[in-house]
C-alpha positions as CSV (number, residue, x, y, z in Angstrom):
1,X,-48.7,253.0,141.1
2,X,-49.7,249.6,140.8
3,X,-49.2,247.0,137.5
4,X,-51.9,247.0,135.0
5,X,-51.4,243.1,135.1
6,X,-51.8,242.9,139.1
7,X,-54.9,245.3,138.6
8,X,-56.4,243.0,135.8
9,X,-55.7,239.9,137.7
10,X,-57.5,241.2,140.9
11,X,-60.9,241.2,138.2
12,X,-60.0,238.0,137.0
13,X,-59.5,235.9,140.4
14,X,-62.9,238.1,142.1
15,X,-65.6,235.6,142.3
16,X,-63.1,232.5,141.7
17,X,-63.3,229.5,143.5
18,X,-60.4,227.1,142.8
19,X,-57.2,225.6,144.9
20,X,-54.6,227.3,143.1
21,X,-53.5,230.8,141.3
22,X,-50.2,230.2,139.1
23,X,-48.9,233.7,137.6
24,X,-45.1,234.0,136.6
25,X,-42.7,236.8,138.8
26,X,-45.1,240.0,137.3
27,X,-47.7,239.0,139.6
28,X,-45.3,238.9,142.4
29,X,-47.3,241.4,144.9
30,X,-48.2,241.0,148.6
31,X,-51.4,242.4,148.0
32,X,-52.4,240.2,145.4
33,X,-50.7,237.0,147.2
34,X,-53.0,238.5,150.5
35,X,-55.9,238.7,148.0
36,X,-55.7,235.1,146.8
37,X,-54.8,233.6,150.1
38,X,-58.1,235.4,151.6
39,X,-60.1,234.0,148.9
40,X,-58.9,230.2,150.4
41,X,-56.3,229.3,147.4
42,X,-52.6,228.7,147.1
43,X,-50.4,231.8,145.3
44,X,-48.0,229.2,143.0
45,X,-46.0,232.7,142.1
46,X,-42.2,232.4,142.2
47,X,-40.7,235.3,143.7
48,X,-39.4,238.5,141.6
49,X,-35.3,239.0,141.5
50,X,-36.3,242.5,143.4
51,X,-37.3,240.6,146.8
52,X,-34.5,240.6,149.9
53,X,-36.4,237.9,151.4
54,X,-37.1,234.5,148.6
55,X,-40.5,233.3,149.3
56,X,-41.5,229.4,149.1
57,X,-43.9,228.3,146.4
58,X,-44.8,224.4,144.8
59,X,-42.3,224.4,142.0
60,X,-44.1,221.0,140.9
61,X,-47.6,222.9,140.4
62,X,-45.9,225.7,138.8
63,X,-44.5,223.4,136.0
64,X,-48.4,222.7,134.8
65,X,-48.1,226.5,133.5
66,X,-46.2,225.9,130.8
67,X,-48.7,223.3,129.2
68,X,-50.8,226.5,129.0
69,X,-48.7,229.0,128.1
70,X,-47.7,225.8,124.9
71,X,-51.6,225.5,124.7
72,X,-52.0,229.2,123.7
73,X,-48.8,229.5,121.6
74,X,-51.0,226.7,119.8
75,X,-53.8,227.8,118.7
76,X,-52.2,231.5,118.3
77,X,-50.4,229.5,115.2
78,X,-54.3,230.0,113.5
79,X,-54.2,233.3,112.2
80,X,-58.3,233.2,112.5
81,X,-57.5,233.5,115.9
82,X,-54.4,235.4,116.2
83,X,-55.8,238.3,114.2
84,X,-59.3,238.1,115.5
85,X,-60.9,238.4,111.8
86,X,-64.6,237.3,113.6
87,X,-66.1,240.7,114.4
88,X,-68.8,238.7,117.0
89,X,-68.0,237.6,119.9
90,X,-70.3,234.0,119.3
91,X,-68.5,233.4,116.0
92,X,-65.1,234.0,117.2
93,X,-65.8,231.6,120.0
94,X,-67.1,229.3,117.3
95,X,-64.0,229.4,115.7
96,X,-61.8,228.8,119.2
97,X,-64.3,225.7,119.6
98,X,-63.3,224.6,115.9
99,X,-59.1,225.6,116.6
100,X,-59.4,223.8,120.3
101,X,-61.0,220.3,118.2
102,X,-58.0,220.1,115.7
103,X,-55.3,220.8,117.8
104,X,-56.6,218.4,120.6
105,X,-56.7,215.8,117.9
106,X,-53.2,216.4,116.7
């Protein structure tokens, strides 16, 4: 049975267009890498410990995913947004707008 993460990511990357996918050792899957490369971008996923065969990726690219991973640690720190406390969807995005102004300011 395949991971609930590969299966979500194969919505997420459907209709994509970009140069590059970065995903951490989870999304370590041939058929996801196959998927990605098909759709005409770069798989930056470093290779899971349960591989015989280490596969090459850009170890320079996959640095720029930790500014994200900081990024959402970030604004998690607002328990508006952490919680969810907006019940609609345009308010709580309000809110993310407001959360994404002060801490690009800081």
């Amino acid at each position: 049975m395949a991971d609930i993460n590969i299966i979500q990511a194969n919505a997420l990357i459907e209709g994509l267009s970009t140069e590059a996918v970065i995903g951490d050792k989870g999304y370590d899957a041939d058929a996801l890498v196959a998927r990605i490369h098909a759709a005409g971008a770069q798989a930056v996923i470093p290779p899971g410990s349960n591989r015989t065969e280490q596969k090459a990726y850009d170890r320079h690219l996959y640095k720029d995913r930790n500014l994200v991973e900081r990024f959402f640690n970030r604004i998690k720190q607002f328990r508006c947004i952490a919680t969810r406390y907006e019940k609609l969807a345009r308010n709580y995005f309000s809110m993310l707008n407001v959360v994404c102004t002060f801490v690009w300011l800081a």
